[in-house]
C-alpha positions as CSV (number, residue, x, y, z in Angstrom):
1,X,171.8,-176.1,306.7
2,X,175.1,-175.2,307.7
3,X,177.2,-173.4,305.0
4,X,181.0,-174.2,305.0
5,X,182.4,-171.9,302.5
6,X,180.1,-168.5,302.0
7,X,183.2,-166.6,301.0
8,X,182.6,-167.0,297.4
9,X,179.3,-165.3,297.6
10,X,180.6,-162.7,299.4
11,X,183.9,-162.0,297.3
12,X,181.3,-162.7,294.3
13,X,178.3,-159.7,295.3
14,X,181.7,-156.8,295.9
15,X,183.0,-157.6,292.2
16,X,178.9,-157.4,291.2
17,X,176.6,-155.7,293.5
18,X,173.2,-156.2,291.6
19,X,173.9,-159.9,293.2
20,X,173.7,-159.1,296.8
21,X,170.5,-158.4,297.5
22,X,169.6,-162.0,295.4
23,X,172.3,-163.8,297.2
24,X,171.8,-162.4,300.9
25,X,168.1,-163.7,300.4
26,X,169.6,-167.0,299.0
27,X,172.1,-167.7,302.1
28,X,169.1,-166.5,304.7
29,X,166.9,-169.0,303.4
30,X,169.7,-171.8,302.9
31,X,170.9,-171.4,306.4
32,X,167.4,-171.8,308.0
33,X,166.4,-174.8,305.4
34,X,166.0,-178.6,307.0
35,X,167.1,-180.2,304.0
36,X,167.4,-183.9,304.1
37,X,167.2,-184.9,300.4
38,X,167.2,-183.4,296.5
39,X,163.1,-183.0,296.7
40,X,163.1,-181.1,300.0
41,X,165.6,-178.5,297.8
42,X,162.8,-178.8,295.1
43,X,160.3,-178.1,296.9
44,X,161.5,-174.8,298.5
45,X,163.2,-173.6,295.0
46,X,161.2,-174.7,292.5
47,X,163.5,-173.8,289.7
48,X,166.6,-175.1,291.1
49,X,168.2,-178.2,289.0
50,X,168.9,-181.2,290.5
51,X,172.8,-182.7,289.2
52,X,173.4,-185.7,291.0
53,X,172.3,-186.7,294.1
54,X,174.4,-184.4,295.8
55,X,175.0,-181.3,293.6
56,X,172.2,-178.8,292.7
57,X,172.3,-175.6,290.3
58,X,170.4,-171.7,291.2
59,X,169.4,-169.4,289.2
60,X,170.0,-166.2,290.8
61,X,168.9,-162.5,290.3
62,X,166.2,-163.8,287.4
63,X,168.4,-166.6,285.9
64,X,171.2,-163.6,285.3
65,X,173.8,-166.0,287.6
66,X,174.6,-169.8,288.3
67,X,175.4,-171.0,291.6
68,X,176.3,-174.5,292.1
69,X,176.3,-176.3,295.9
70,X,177.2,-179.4,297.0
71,X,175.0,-181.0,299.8
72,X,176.1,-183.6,302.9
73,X,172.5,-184.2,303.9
74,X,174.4,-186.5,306.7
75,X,175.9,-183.2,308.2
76,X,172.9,-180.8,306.9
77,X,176.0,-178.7,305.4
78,X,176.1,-177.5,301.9
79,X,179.5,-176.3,299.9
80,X,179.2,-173.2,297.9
81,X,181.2,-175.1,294.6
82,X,180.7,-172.2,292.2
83,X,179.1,-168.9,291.2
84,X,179.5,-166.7,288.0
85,X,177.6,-165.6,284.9
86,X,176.0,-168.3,282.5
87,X,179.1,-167.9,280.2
88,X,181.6,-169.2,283.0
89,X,179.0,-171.4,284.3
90,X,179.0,-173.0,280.4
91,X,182.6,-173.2,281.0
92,X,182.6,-175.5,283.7
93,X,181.4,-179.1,284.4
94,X,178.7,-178.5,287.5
95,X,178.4,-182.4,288.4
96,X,182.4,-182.5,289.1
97,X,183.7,-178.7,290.5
């Protein structure tokens, strides 16, 4: 998959370094992924909810972050849409940022 906006993650793992590790792993495995709909996301992460039939939710470093995407299976391109604790993830709507 090709990721369009990885700055996020990156501006995200300076402000809290006990994500990068977790997040490196997560972008290595998202760029090399051949995902062409919601169950081929489900079937490489497991635990990853499925919002939509675009829009899916991680849990990252052992559910202690939320990262949201937004997938164009069409272009094999995902949109990094969001990533923060569970407290701002609870502030946000995940189907619509």
């Amino acid at each position: 998959m090709r990721i369009i906006s990885p700055k996020p993650l990156r501006e995200f793992y300076a402000r809290h370094p006990d994500a990068e590790g977790p997040l490196r792993a997560w972008l290595r495995i998202a760029r090399n992924a051949e995902w062409n709909d919601m169950h081929d996301v489900k079937r490489q992460f497991g635990n990853a909810s499925v919002i939509g039939i675009n829009r899916a939710v991680f849990n990252i470093k052992g559910n202690n972050y939320r990262l949201v995407i937004k997938l164009d299976f069409e272009w094999h391109a995902l949109y990094v849409r969001f990533i923060g604790t569970h407290g701002d993830y609870d502030k946000i709507d995940a189907g619509t940022i």
